[in-house]
N, CA, C and O atoms as CSV, one atom per row, in Angstrom:
chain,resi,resn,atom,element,x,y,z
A,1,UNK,N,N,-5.060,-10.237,-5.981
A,1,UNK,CA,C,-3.979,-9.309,-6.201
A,1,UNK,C,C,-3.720,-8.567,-4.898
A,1,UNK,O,O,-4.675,-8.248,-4.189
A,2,UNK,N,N,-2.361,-8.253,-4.523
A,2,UNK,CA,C,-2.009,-7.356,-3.047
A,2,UNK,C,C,-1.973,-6.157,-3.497
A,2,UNK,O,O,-1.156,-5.932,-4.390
A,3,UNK,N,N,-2.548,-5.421,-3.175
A,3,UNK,CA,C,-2.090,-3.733,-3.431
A,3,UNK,C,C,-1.189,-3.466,-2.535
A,3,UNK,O,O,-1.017,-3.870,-1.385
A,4,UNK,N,N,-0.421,-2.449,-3.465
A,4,UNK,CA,C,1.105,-1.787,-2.633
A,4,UNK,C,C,0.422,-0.434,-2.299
A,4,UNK,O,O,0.548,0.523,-3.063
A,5,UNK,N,N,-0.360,-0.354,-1.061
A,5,UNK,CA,C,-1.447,0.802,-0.708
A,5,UNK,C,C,-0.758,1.883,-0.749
A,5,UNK,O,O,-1.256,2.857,-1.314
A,6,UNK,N,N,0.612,1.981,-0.134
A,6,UNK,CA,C,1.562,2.755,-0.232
A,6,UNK,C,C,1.874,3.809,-1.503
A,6,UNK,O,O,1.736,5.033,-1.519
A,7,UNK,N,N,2.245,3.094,-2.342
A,7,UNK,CA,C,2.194,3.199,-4.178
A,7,UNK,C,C,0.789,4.079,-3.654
A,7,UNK,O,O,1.191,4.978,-2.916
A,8,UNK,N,N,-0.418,4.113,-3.761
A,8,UNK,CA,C,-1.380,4.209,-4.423
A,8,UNK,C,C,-1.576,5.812,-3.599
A,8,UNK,O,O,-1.989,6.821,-4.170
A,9,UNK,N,N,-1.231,5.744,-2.367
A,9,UNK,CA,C,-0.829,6.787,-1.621
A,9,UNK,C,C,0.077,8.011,-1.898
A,9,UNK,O,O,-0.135,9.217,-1.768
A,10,UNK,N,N,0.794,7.544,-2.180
A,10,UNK,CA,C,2.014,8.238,-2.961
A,10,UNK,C,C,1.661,8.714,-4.482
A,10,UNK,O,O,2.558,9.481,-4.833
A,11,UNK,N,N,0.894,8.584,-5.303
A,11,UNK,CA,C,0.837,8.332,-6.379
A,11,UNK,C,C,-1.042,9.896,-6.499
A,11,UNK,O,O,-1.354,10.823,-7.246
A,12,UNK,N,N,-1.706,9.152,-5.127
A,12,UNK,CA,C,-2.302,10.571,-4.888
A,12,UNK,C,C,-1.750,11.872,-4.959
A,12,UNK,O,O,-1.834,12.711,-5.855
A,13,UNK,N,N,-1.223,11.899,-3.967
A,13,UNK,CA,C,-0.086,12.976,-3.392
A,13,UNK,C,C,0.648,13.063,-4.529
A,13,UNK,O,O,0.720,14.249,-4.849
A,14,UNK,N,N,1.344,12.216,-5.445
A,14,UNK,CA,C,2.356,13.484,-6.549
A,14,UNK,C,C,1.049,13.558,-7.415
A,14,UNK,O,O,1.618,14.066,-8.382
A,15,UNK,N,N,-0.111,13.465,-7.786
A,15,UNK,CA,C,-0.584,13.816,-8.763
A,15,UNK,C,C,-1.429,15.226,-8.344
A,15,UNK,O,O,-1.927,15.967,-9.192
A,16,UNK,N,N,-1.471,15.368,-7.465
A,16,UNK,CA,C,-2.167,16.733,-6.921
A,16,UNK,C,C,-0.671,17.723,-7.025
A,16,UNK,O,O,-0.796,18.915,-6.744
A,17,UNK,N,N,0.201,17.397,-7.279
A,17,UNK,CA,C,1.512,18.671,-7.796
A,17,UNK,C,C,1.629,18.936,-9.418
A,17,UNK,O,O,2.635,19.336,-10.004
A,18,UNK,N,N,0.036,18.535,-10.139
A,18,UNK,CA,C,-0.392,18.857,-11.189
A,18,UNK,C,C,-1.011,19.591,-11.048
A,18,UNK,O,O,-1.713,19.773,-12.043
A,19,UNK,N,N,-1.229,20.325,-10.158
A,19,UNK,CA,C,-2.659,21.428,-9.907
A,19,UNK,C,C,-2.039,22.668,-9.019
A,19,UNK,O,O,-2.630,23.744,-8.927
A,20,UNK,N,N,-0.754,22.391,-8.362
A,20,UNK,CA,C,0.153,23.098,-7.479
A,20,UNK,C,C,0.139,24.860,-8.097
A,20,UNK,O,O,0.375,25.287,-9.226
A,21,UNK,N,N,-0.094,25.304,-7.318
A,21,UNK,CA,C,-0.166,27.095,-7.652
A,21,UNK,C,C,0.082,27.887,-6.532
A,21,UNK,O,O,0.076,27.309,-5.446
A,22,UNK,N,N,0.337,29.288,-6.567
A,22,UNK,CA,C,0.555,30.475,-5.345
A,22,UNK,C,C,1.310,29.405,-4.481
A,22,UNK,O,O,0.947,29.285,-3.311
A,23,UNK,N,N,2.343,28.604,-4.959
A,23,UNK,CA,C,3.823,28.263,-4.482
A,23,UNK,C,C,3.454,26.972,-3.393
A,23,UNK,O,O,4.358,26.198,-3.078
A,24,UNK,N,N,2.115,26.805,-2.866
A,24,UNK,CA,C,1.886,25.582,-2.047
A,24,UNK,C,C,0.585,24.998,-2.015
A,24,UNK,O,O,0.204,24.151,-1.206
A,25,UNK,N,N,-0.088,25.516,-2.965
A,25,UNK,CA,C,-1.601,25.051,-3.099
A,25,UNK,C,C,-2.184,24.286,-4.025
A,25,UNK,O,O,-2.263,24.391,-5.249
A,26,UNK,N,N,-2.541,23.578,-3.333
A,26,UNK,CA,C,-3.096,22.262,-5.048
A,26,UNK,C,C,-4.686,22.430,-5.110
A,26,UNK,O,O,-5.329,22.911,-4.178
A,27,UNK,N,N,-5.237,21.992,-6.280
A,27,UNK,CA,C,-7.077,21.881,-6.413
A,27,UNK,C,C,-7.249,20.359,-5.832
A,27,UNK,O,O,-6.496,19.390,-5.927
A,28,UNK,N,N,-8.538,20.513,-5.187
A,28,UNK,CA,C,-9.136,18.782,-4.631
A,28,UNK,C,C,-9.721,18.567,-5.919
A,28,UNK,O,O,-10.671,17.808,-5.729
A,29,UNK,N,N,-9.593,18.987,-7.710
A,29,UNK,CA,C,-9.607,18.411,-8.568
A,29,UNK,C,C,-8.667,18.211,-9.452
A,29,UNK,O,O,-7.537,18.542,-9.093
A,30,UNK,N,N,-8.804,17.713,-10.640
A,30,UNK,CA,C,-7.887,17.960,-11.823
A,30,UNK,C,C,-8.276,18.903,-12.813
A,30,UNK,O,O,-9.460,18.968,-13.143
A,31,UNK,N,N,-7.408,19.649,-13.332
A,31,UNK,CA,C,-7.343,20.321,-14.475
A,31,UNK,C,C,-8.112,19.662,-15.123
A,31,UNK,O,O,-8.523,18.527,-14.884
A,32,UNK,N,N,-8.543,20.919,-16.706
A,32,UNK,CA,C,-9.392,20.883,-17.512
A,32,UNK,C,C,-9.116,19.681,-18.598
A,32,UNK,O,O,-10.078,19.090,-19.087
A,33,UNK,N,N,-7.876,19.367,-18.930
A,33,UNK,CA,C,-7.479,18.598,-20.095
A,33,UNK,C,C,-7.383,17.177,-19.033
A,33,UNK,O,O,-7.777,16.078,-19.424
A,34,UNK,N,N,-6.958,17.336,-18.026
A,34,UNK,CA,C,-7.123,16.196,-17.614
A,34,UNK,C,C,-8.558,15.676,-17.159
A,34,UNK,O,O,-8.414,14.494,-16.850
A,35,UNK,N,N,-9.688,16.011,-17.014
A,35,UNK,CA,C,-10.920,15.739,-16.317
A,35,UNK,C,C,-11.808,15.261,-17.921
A,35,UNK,O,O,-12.701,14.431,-18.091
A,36,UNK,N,N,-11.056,16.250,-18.988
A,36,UNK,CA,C,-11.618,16.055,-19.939
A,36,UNK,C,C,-11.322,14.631,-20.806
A,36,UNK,O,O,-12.002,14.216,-21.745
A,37,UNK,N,N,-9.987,13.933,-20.162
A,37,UNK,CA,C,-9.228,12.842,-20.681
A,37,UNK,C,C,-10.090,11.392,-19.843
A,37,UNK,O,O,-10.415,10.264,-20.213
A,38,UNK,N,N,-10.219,12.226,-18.481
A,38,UNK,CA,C,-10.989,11.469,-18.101
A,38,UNK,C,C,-12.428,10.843,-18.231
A,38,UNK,O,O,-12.685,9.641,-18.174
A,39,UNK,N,N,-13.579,12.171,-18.470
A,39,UNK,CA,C,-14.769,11.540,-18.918
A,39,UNK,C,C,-14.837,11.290,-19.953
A,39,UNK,O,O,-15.866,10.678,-20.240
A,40,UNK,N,N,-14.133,11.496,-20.792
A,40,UNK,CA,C,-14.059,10.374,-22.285
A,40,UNK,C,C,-14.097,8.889,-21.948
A,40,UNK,O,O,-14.708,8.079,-22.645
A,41,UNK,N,N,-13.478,8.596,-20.942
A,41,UNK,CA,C,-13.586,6.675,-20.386
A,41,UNK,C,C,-15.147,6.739,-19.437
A,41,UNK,O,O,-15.661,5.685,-19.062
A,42,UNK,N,N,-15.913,8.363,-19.065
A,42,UNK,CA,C,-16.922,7.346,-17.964
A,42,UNK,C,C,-17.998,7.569,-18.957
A,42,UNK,O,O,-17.675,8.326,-19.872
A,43,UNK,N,N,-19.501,6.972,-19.007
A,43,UNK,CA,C,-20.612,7.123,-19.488
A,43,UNK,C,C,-21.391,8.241,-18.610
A,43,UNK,O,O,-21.568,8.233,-17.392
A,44,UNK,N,N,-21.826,9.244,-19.600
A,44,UNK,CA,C,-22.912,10.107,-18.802
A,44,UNK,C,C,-21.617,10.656,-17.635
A,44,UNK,O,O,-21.543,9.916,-16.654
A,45,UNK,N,N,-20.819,11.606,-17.640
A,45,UNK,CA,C,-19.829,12.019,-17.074
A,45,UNK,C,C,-20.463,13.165,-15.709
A,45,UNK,O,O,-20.074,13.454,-14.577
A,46,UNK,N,N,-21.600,13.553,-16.571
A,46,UNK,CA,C,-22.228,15.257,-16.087
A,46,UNK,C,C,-23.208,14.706,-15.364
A,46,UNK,O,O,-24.304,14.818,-15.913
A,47,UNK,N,N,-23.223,13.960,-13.981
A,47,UNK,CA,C,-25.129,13.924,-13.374
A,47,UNK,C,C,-24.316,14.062,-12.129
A,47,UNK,O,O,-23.098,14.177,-11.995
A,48,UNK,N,N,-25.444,14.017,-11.100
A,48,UNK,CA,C,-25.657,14.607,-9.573
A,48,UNK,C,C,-24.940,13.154,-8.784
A,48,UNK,O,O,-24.298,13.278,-7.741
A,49,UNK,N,N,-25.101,12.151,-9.275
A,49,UNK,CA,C,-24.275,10.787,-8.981
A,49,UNK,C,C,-23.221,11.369,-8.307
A,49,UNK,O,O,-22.804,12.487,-8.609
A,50,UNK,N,N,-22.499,10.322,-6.921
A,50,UNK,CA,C,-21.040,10.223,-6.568
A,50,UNK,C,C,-20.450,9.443,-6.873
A,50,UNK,O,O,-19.378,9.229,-6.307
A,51,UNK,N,N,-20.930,8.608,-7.992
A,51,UNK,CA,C,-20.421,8.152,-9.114
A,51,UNK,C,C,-20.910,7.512,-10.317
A,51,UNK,O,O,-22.052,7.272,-10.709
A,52,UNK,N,N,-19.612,7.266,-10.870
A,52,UNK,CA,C,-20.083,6.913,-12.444
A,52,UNK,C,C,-19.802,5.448,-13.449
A,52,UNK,O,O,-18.856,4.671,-13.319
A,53,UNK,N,N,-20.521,5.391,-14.095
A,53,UNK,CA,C,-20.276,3.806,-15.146
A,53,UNK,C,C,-19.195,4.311,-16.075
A,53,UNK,O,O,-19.308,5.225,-16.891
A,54,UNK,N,N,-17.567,3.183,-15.688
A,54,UNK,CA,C,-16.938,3.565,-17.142
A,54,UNK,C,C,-17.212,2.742,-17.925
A,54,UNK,O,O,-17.604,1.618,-17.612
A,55,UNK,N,N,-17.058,3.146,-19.074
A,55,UNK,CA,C,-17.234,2.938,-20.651
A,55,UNK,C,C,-15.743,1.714,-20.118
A,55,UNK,O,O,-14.768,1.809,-19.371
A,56,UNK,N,N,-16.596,0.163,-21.426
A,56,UNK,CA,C,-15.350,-0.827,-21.562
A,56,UNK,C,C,-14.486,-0.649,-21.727
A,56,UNK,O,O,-13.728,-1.611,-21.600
A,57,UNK,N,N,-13.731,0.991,-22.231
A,57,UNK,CA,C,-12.580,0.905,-22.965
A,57,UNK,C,C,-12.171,1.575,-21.765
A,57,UNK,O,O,-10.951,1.412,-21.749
A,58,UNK,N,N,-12.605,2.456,-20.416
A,58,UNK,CA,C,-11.809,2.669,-19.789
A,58,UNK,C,C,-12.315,1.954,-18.834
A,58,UNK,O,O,-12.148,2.709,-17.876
A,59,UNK,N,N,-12.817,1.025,-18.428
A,59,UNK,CA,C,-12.748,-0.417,-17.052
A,59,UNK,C,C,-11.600,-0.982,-17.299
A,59,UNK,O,O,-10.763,-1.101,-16.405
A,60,UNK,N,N,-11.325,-1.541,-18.910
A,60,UNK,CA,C,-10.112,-2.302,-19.250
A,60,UNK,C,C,-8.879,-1.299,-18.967
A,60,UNK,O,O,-8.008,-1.937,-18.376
A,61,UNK,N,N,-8.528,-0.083,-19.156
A,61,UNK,CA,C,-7.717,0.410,-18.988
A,61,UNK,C,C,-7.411,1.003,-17.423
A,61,UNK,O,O,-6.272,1.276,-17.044
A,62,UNK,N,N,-8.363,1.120,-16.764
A,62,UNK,CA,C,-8.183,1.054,-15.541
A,62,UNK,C,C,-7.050,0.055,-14.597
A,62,UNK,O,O,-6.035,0.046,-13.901
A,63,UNK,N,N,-8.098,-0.707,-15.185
A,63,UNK,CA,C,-7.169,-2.283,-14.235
A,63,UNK,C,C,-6.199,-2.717,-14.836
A,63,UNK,O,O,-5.512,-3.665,-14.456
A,64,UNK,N,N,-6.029,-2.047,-15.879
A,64,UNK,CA,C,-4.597,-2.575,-16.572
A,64,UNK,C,C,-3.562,-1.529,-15.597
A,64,UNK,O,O,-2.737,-2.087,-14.874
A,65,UNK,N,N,-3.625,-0.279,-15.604
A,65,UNK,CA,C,-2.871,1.356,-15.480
A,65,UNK,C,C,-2.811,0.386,-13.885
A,65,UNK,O,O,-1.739,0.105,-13.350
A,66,UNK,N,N,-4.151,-0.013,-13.322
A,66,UNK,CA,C,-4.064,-0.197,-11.543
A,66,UNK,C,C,-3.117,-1.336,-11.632
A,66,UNK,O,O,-1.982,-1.152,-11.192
A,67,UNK,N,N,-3.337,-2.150,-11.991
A,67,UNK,CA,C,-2.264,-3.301,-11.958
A,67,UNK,C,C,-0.685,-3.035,-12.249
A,67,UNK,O,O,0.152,-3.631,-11.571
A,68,UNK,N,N,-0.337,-2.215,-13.172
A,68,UNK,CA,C,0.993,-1.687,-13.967
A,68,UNK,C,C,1.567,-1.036,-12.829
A,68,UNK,O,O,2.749,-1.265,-12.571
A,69,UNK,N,N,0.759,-0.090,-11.959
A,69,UNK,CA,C,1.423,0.500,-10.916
A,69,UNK,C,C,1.172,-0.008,-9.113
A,69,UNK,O,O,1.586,0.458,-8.052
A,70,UNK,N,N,0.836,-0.453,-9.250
A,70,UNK,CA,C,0.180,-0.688,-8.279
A,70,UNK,C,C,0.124,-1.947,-7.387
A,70,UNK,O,O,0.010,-1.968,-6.162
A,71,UNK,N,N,0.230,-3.032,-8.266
A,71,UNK,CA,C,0.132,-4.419,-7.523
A,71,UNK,C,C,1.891,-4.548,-6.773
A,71,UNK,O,O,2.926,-4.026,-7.186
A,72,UNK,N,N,1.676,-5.430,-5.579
A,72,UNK,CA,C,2.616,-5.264,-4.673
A,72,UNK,C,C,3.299,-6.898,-5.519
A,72,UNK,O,O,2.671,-7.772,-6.118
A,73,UNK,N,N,4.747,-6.782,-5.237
A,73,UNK,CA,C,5.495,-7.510,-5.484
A,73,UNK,C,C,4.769,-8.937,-5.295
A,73,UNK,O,O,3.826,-9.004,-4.506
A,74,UNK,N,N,5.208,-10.119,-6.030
A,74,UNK,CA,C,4.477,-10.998,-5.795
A,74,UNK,C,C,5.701,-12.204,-4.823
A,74,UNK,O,O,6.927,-12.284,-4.758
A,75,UNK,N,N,4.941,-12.711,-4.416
A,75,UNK,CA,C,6.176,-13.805,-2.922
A,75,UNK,C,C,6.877,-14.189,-3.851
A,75,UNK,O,O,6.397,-14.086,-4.980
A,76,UNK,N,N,7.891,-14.612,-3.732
A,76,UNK,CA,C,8.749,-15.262,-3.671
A,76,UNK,C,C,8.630,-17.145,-3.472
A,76,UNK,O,O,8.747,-17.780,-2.423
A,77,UNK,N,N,8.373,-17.655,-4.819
A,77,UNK,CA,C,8.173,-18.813,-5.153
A,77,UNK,C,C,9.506,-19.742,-5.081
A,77,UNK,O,O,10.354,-19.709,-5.972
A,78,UNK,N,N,9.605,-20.559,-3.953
A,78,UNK,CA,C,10.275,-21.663,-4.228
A,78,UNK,C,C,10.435,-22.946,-4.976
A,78,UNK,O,O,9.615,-23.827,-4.719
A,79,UNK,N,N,11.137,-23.129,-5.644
A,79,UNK,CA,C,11.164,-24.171,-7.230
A,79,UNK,C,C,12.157,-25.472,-6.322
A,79,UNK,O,O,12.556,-26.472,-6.919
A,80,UNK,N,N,12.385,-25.278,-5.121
A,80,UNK,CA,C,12.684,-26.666,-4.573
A,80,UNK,C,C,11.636,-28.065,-4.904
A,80,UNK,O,O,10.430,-27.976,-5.135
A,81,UNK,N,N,12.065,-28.754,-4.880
A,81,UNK,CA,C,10.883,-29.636,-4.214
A,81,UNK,C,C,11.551,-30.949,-3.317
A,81,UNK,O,O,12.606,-31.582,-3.292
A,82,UNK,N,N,10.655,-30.936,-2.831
A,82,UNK,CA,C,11.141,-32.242,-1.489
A,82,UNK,C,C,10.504,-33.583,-1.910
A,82,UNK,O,O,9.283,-33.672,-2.039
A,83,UNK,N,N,11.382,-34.688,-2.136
A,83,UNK,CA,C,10.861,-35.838,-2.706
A,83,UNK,C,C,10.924,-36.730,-1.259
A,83,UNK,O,O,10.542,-37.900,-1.239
């Protein structure tokens, strides 16, 4: 799969204007309902780890959400053929 790194870049950046306050300041986290939406998909959410095991139901939804937004256009397939 190509990632559209761009997309994924962009997609940082507007989601930190969910946290936007005192007119230009964002959190280097997410809100409460959202963090809470989140460790519902990881296992063991709360340890000293820099990271974590998600739960099957959010691995599958991951790569579905990453793929949905994310994968870069695919080439351009030619249906010629040369005999």
């Amino acid at each position: 799969m190509d990632i559209d790194t761009a997309a994924v870049d962009n997609a940082a950046l507007a989601l930190r204007y969910l946290t936007l306050h005192d007119h230009d300041r964002v959190w280097k986290n997410f809100g409460g309902d959202v963090m809470n939406w989140l460790y519902s998909m990881i296992d063991d959410p709360v340890n000293k780890a820099k990271s974590v095991v998600l739960i099957d139901e959010g691995l599958c939804e991951s790569k579905h959400l990453f793929k949905q937004h994310f994968s870069a256009p695919a080439a351009k397939v030619s249906h010629e053929t040369n005999f």
